[in-house]
MDAnalysis code that builds the backbone (N, CA, C; Angstrom):
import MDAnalysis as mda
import numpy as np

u = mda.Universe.empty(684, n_residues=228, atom_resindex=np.repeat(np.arange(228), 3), trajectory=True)
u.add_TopologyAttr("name", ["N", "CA", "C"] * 228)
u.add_TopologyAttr("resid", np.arange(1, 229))
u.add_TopologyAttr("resname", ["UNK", "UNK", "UNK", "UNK", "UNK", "UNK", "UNK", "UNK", "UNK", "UNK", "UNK", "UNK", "UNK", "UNK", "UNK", "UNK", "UNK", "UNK", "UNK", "UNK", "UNK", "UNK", "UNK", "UNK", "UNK", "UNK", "UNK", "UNK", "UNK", "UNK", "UNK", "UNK", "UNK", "UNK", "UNK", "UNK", "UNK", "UNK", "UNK", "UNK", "UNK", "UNK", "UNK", "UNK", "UNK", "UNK", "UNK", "UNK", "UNK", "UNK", "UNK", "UNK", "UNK", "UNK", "UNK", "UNK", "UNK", "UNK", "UNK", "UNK", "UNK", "UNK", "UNK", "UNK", "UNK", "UNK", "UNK", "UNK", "UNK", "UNK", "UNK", "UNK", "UNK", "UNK", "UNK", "UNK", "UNK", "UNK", "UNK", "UNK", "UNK", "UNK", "UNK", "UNK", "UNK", "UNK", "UNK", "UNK", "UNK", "UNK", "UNK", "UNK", "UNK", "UNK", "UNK", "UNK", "UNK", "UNK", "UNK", "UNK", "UNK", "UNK", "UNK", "UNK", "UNK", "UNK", "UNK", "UNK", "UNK", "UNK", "UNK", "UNK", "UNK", "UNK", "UNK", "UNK", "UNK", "UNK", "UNK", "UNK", "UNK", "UNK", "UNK", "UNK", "UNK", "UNK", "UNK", "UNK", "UNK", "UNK", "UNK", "UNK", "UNK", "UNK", "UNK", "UNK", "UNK", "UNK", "UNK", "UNK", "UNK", "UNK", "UNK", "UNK", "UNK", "UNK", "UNK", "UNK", "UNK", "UNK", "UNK", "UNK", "UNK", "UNK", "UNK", "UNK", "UNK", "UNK", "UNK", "UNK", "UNK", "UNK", "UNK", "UNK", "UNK", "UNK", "UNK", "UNK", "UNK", "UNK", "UNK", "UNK", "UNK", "UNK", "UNK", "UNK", "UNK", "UNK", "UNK", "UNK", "UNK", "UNK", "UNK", "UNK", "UNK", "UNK", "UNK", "UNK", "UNK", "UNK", "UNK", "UNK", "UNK", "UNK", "UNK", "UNK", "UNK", "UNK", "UNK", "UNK", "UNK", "UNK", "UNK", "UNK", "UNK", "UNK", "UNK", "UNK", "UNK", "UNK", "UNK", "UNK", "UNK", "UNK", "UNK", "UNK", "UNK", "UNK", "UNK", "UNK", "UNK", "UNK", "UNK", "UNK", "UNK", "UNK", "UNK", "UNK"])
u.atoms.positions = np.array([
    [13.042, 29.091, 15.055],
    [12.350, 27.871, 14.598],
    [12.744, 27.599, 13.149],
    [13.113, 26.257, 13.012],
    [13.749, 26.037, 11.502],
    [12.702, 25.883, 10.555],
    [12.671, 26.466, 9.314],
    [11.478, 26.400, 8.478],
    [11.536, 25.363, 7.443],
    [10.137, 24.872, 8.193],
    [9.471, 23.772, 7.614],
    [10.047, 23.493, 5.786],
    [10.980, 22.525, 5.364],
    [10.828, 22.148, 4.058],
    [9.731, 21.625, 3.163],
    [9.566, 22.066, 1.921],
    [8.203, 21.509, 1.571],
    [8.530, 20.049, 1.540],
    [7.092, 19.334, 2.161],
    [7.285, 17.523, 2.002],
    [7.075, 17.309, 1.118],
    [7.463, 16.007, 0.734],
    [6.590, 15.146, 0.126],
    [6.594, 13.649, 0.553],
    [6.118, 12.557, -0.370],
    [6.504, 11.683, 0.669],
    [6.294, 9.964, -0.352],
    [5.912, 8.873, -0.289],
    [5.235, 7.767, -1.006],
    [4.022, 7.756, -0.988],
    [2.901, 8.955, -0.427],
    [1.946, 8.415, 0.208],
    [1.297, 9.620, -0.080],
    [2.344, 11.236, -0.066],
    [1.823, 12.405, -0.014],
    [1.695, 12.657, -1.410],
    [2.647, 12.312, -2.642],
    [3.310, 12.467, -3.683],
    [2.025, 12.401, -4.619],
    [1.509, 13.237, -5.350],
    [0.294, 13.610, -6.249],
    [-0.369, 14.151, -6.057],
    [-0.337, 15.232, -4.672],
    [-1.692, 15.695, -4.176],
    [-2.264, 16.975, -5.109],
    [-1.004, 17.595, -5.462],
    [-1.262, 18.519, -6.692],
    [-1.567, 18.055, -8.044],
    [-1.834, 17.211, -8.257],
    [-2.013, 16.560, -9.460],
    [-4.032, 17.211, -9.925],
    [-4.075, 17.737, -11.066],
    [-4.704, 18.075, -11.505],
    [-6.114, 16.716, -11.526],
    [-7.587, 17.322, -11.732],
    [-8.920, 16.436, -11.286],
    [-8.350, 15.994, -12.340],
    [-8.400, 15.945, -13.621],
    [-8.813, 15.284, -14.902],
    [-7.450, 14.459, -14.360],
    [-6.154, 14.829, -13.943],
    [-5.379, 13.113, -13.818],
    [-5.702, 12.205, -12.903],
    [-5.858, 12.476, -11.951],
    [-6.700, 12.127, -10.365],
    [-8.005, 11.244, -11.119],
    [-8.949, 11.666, -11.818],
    [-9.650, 11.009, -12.539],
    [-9.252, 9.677, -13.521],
    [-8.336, 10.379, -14.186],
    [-8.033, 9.052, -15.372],
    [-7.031, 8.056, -14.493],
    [-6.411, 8.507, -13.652],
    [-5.692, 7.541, -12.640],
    [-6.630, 6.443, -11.686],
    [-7.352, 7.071, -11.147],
    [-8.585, 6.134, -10.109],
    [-9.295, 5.690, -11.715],
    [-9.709, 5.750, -12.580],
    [-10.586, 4.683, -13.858],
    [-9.869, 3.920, -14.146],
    [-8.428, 3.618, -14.223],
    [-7.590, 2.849, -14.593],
    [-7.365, 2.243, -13.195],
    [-7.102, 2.374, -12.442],
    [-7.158, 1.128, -10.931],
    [-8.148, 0.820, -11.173],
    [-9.782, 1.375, -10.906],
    [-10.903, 0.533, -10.952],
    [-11.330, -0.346, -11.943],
    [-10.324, -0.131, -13.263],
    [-11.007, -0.884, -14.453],
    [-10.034, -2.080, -13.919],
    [-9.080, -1.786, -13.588],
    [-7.612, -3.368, -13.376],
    [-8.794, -3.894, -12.477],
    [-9.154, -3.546, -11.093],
    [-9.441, -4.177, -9.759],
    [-10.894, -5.065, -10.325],
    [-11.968, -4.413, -11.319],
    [-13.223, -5.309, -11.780],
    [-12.430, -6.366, -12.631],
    [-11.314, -5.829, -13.243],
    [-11.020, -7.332, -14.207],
    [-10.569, -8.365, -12.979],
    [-9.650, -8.378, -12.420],
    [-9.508, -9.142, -11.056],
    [-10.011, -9.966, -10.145],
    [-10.901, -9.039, -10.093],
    [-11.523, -9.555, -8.954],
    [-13.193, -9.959, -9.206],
    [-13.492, -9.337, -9.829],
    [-15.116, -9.167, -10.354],
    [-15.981, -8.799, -9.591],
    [-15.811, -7.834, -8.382],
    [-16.519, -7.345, -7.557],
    [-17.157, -6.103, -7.746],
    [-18.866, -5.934, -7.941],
    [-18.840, -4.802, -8.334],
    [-18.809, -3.830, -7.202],
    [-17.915, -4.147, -5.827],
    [-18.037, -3.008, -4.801],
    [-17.142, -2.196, -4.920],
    [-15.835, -2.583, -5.696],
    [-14.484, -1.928, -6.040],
    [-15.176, -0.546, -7.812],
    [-16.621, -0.469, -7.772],
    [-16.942, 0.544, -8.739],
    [-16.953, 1.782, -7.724],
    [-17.293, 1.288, -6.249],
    [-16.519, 2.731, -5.402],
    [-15.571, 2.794, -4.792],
    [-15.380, 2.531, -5.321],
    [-13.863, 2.871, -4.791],
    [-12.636, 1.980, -5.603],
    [3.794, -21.226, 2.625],
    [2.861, -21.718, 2.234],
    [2.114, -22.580, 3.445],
    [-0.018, -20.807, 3.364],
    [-0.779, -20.832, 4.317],
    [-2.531, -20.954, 4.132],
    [-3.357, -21.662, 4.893],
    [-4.600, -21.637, 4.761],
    [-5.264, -20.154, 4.875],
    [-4.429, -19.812, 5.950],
    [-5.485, -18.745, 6.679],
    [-6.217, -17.870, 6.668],
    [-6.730, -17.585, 5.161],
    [-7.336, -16.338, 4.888],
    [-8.624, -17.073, 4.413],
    [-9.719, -15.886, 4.272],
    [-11.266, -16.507, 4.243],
    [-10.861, -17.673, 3.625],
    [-12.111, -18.512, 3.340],
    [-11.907, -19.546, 2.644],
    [-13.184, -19.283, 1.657],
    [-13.095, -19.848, -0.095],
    [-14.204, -18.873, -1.056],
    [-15.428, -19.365, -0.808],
    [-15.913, -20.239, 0.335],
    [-17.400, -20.457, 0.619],
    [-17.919, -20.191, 1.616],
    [-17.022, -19.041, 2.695],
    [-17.071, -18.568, 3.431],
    [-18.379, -17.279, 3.325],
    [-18.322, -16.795, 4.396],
    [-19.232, -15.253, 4.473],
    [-18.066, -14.286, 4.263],
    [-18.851, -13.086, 3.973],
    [-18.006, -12.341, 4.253],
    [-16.395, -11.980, 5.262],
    [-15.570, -11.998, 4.816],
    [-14.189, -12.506, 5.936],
    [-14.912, -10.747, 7.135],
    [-14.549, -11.607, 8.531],
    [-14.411, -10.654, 9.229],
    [-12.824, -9.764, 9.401],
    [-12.854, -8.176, 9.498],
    [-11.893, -7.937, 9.926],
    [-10.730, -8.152, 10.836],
    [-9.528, -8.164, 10.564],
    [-8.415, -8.943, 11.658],
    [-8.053, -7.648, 12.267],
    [-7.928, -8.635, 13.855],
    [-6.924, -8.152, 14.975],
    [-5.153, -8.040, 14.690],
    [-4.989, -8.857, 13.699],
    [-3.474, -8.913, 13.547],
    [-2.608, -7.819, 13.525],
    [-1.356, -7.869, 14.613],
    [-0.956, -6.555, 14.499],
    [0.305, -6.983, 13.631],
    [1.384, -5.956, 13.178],
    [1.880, -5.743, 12.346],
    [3.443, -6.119, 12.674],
    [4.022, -7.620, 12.072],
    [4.667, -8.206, 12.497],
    [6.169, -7.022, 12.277],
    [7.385, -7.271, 12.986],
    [7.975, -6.716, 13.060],
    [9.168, -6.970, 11.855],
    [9.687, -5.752, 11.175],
    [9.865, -5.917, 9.396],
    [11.144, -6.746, 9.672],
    [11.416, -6.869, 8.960],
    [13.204, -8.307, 8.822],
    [14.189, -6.627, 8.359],
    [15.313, -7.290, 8.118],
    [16.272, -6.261, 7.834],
    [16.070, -6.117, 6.298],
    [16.175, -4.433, 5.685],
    [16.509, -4.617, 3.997],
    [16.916, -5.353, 3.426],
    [16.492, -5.837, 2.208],
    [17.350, -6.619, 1.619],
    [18.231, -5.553, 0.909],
    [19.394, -6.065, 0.466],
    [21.010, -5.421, -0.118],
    [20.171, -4.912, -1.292],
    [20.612, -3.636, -1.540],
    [20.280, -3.261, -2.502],
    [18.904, -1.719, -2.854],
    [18.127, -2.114, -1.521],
    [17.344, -1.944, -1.082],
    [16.905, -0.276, 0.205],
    [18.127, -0.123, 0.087],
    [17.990, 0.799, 1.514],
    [17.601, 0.441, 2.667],
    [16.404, 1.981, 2.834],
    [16.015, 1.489, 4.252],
    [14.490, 0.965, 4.161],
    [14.371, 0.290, 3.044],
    [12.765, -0.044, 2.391],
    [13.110, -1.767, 3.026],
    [12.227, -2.433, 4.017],
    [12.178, -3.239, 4.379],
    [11.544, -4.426, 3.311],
    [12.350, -5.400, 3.922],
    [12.001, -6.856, 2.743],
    [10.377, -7.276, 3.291],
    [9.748, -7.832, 1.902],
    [8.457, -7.915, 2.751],
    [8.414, -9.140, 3.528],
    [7.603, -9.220, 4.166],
    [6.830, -10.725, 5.555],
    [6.693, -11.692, 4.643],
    [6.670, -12.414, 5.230],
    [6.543, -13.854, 4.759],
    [4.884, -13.632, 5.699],
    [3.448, -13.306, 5.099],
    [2.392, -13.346, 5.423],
    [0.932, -13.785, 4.778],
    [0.476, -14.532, 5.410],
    [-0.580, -15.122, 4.079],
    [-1.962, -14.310, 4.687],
    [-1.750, -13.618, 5.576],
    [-3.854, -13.514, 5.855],
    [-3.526, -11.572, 5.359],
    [-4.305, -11.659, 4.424],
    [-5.101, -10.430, 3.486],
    [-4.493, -8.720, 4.243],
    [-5.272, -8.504, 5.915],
    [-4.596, -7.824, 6.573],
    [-4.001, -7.704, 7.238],
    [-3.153, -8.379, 7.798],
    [-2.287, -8.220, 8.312],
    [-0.411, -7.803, 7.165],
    [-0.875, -8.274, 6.406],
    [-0.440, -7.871, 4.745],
    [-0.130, -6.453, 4.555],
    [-1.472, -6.050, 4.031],
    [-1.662, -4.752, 3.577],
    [-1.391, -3.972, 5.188],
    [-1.526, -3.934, 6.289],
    [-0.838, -3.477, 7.060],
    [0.939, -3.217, 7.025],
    [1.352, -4.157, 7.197],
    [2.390, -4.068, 6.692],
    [2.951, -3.293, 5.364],
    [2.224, -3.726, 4.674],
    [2.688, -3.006, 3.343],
    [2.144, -1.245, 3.258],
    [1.227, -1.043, 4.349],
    [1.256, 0.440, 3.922],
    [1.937, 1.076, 5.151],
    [2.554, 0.513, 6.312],
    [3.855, 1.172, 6.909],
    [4.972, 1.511, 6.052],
    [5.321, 0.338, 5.534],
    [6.536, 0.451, 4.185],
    [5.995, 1.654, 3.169],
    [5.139, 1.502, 2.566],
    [4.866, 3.026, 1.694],
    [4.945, 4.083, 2.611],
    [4.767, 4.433, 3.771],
    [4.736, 5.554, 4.451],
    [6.094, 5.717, 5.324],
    [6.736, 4.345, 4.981],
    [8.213, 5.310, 5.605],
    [9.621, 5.346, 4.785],
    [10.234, 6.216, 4.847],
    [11.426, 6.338, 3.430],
    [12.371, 7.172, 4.245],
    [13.860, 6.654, 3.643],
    [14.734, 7.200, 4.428],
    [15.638, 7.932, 3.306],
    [15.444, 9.189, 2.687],
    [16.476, 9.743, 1.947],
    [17.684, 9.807, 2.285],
    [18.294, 9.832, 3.412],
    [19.343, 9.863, 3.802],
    [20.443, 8.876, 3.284],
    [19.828, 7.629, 3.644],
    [20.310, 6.162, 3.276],
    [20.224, 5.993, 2.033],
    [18.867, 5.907, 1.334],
    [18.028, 5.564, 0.418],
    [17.979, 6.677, -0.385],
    [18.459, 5.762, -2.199],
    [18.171, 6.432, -3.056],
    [17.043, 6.095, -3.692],
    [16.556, 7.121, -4.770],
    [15.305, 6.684, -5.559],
    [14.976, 5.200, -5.983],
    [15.423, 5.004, -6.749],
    [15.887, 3.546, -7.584],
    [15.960, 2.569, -6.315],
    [16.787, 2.839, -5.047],
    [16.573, 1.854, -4.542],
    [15.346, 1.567, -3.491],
    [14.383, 2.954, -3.344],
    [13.168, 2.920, -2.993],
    [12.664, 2.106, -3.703],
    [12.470, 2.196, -5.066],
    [11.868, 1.536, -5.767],
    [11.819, 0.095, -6.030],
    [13.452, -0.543, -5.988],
    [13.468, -1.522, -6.013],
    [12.795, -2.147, -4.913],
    [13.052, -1.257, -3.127],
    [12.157, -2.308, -2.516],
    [10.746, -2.591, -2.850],
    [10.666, -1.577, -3.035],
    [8.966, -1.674, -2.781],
    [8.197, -2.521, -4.105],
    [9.270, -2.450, -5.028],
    [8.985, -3.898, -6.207],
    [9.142, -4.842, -6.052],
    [9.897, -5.377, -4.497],
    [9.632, -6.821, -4.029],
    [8.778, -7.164, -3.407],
    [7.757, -6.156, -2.874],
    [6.556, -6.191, -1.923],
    [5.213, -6.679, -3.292],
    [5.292, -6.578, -4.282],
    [4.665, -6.722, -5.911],
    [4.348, -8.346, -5.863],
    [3.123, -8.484, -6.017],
    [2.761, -9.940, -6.823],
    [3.501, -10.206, -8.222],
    [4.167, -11.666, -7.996],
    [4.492, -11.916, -9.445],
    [4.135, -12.126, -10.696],
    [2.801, -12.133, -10.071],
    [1.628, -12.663, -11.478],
    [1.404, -10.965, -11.872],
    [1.955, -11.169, -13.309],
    [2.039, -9.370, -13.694],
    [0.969, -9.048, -14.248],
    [-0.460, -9.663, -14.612],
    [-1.655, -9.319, -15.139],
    [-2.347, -9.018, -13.786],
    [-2.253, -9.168, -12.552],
    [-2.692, -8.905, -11.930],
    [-2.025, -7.589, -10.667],
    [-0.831, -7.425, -11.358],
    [0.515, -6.100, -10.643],
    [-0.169, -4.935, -11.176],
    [-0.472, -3.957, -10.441],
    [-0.551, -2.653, -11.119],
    [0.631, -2.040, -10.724],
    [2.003, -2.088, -11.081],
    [2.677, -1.329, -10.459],
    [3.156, -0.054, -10.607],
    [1.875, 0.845, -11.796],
    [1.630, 2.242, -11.768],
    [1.495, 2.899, -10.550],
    [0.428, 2.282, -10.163],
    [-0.392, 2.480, -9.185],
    [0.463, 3.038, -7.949],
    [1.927, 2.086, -7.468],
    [2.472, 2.236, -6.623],
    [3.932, 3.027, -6.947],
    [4.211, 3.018, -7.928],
    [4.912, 3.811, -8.545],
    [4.540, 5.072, -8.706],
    [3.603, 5.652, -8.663],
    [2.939, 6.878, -8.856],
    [2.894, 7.772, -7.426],
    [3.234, 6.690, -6.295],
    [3.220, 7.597, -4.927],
    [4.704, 7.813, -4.883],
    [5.871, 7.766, -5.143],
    [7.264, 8.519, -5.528],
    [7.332, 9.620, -5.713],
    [7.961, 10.658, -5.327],
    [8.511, 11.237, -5.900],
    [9.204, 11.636, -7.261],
    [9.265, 12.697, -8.380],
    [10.208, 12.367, -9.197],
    [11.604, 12.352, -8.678],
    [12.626, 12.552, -9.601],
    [13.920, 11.970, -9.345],
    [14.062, 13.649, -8.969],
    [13.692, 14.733, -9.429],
    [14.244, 16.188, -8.557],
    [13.666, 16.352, -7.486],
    [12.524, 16.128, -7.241],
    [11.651, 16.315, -5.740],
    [12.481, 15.321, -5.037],
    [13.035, 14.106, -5.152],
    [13.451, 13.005, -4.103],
    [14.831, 13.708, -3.672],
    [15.752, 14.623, -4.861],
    [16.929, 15.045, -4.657],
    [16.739, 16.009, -3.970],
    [15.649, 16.819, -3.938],
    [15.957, 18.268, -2.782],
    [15.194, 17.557, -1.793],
    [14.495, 16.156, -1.493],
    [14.268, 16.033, -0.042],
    [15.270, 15.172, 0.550],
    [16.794, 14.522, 0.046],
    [17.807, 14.452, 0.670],
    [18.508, 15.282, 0.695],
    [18.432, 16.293, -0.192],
    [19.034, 17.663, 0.290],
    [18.814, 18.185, 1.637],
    [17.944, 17.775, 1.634],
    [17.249, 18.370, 3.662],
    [17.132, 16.912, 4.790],
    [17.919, 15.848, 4.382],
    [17.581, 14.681, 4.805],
    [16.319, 14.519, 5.387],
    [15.242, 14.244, 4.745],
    [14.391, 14.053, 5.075],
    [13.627, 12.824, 4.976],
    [13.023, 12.271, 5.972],
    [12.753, 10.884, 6.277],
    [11.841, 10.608, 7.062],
    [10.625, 9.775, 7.362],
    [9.389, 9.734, 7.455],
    [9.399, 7.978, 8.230],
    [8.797, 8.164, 9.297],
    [8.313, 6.599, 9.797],
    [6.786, 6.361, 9.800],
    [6.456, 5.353, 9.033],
    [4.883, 5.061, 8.905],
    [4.360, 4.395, 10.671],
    [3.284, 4.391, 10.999],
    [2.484, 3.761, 12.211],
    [1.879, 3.351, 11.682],
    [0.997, 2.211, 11.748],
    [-0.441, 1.461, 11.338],
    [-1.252, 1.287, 12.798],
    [-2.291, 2.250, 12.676],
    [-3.320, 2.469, 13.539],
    [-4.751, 1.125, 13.538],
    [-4.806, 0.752, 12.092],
    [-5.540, -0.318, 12.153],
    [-5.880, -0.480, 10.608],
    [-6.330, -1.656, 10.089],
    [-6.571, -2.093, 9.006],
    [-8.218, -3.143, 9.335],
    [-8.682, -2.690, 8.236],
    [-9.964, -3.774, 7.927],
    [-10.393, -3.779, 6.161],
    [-11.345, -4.893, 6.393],
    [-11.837, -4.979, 4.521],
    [-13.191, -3.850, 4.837],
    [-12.962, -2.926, 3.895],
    [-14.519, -2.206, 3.340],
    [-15.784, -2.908, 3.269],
    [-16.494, -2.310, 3.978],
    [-17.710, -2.470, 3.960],
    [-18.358, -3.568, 2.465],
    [-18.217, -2.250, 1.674],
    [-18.021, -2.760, 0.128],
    [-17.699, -3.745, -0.258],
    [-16.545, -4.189, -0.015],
    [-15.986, -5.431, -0.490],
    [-16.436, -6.740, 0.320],
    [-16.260, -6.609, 1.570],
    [-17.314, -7.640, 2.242],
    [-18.978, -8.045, 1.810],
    [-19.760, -7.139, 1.234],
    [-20.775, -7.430, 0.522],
    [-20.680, -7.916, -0.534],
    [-19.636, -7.713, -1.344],
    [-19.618, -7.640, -2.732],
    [-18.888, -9.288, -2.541],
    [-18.170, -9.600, -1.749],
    [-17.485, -11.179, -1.313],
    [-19.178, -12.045, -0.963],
    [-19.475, -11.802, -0.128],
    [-20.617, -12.419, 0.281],
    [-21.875, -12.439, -0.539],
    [-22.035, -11.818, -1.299],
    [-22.902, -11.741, -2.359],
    [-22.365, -12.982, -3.473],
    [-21.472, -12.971, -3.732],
    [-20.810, -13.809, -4.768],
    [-19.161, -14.225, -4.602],
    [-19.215, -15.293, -3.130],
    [-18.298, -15.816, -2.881],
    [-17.073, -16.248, -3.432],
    [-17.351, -17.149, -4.785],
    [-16.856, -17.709, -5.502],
    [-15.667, -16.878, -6.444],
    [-16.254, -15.221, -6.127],
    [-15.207, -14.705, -6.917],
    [-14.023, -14.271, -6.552],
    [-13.584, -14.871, -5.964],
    [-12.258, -14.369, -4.887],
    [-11.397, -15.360, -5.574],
    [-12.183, -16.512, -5.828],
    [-11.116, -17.708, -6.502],
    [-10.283, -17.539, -7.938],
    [-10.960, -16.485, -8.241],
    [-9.993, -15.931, -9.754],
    [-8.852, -15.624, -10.073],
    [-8.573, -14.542, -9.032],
    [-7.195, -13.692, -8.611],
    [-6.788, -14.157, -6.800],
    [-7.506, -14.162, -6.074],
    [-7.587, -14.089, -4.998],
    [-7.098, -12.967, -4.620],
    [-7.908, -11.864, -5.059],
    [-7.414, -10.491, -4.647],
    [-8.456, -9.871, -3.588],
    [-7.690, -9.093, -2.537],
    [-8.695, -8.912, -1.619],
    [-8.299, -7.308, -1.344],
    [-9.384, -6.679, -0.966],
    [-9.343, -5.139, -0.512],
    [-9.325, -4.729, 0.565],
    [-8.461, -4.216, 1.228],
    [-8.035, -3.828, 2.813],
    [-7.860, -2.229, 2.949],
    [-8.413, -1.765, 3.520],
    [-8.421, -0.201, 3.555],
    [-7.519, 0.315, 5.078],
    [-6.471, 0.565, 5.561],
    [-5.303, 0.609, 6.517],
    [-5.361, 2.317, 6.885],
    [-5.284, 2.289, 7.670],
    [-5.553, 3.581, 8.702],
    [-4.224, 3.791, 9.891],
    [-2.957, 5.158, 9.247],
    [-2.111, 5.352, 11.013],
    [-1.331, 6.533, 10.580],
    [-0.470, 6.732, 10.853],
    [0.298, 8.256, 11.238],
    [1.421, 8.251, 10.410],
    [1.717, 9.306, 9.931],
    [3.483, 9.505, 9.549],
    [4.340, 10.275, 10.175],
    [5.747, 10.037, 10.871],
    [6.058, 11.446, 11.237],
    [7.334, 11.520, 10.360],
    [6.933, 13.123, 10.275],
    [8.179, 12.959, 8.690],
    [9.626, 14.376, 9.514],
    [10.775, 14.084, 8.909],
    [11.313, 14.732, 10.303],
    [12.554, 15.305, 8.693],
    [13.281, 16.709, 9.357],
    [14.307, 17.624, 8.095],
    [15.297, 17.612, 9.180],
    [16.557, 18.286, 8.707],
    [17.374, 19.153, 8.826],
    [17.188, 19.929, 9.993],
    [17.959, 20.288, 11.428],
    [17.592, 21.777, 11.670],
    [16.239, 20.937, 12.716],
    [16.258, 20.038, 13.056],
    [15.142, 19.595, 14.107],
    [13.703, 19.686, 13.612],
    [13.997, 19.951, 12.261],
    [12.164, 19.853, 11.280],
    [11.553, 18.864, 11.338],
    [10.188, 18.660, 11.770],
    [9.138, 17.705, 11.794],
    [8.087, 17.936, 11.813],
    [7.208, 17.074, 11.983],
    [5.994, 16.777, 11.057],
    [5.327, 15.580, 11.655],
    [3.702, 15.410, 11.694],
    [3.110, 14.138, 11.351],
    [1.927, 14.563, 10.799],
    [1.398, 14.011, 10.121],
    [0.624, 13.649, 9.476],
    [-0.557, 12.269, 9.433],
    [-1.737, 11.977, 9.202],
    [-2.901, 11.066, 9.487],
    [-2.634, 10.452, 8.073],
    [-2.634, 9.095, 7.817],
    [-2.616, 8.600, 6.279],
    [-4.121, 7.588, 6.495],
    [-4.285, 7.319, 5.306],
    [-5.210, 6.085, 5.070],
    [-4.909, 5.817, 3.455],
    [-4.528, 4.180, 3.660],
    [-4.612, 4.102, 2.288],
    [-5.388, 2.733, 2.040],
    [-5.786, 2.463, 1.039],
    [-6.948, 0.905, 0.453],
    [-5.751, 0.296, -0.803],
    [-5.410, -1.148, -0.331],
    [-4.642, -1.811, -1.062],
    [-5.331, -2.831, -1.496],
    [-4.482, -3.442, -2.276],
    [-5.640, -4.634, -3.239],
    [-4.161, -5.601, -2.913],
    [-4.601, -6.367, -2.029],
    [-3.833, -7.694, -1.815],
    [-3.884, -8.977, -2.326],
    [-2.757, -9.606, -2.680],
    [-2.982, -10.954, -3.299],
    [-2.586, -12.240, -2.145],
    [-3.278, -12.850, -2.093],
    [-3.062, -13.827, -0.731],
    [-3.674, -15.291, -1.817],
    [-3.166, -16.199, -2.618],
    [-3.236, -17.459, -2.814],
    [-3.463, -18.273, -1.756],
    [-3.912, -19.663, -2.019],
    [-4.079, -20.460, -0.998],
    [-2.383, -21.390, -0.548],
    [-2.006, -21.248, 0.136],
    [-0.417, -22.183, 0.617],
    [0.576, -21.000, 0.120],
    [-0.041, -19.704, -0.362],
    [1.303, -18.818, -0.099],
    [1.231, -17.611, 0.409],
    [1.941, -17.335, 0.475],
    [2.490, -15.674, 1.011],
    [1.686, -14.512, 0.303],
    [1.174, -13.468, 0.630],
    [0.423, -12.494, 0.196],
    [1.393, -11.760, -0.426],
    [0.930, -11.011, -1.606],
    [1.630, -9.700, -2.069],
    [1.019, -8.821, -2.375],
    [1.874, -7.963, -2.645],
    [0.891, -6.513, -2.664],
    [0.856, -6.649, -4.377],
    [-0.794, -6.126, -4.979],
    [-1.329, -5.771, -6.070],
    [-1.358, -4.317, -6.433],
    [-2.002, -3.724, -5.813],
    [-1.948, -2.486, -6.380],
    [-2.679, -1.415, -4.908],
    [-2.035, -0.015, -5.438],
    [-3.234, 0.533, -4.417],
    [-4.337, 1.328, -4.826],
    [-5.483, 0.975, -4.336],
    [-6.755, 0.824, -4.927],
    [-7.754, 2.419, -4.687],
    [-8.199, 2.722, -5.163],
    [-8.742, 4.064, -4.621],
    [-9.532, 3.783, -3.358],
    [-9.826, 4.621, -2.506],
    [-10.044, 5.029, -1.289],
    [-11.580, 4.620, -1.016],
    [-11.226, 3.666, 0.027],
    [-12.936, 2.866, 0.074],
    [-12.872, 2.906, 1.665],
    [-13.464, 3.595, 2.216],
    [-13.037, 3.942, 4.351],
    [-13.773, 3.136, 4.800],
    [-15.013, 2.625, 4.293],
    [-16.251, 2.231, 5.401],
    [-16.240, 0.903, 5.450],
])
């Protein structure tokens, strides 16, 4: 039996990271996501189609997860994002793409570049620490193409938090600021080496999506971990 290489992954990448950074990392998303958005539920944690700001609370979507276009050049095997305007079906998408990476193909830099086209352009509202921080460094990414190692994300299902649906419906109007919305995405990774090595793994991650009215959603940042 070939032995297991240590992973890592876009998604796995910090788990050793010490409380006090883990700490000052989640205070700095939550302080970006209250300037944003002005919701105080985020303290725990060209289209119409998304709530509308005098709406109720948006109900969770059925939308499943349209099928990705080819890389753009430059890019690897990090898919170009959707042309998508409703909130989750978005952040679905966008957290398959964080959960799958192809070292083989794909170098660092050009991980990166994709996943900086998946980024809202409005940069007061980009955390792109946030998503930058699930990488690898540049030696961990080199010994996991050393073992070609490469990972396909599943999306099991996506909805808005509990939280944030109250915190929308309580005070509708504040969505119209940023139009940033919180989607918490739930599915599998299977991450595969060298030598017939594999792996899966359960992910969940909570993204902070930007969906304007008559455009295309982008990804904001990813937001600390809000399940319910």
């Amino acid at each position: 039996m070939p032995k297991r290489f240590p992973t890592s992954s876009p998604s796995s990448y910090g788990a050793g990271w010490s409380a006090n950074r883990r700490i000052a990392i989640v205070a700095s998303v939550v302080a970006l996501l209250l300037a944003i958005a002005t919701a105080v539920a985020w303290l725990s944690g060209g289209k119409n189609d998304h709530p509308a700001p005098d709406t109720a609370a948006p109900a969770p979507s059925t939308s499943s997860v349209p099928a990705a276009p080819k890389p753009a050049a430059g890019s690897g095997s990090v898919p170009h994002p959707p042309r998508i305007a409703e909130p989750v079906a978005y952040a679905k998408a966008a957290a398959q793409m964080l959960w799958s990476y192809d070292t083989r193909t794909t170098s660092r830099d050009q991980q990166l570049a994709g996943m900086q086209a998946w980024m809202t352009s409005e940069t007061k509202y980009a955390d792109w620490a946030s998503v930058t921080g699930q990488v690898p460094d540049p030696v961990l990414w080199s010994r996991m193409a050393d073992q070609d190692q490469h990972a396909t994300g599943t999306v099991l299902e996506g909805h808005y938090p509990g939280a944030f649906k109250q915190a929308l419906a309580e005070d509708p109007s504040a969505i119209t600021k940023a139009y940033i919305y919180v989607v918490t995405v739930n599915g599998k990774q299977q991450i595969a080496w060298k030598e017939g090595g594999a792996g899966a793994e359960e992910r969940a991650v909570t993204l902070a999506v930007q969906c304007r009215p008559s455009h295309d959603c982008a990804l904001a940042a990813i937001a600390p971990s809000v399940t319910q």
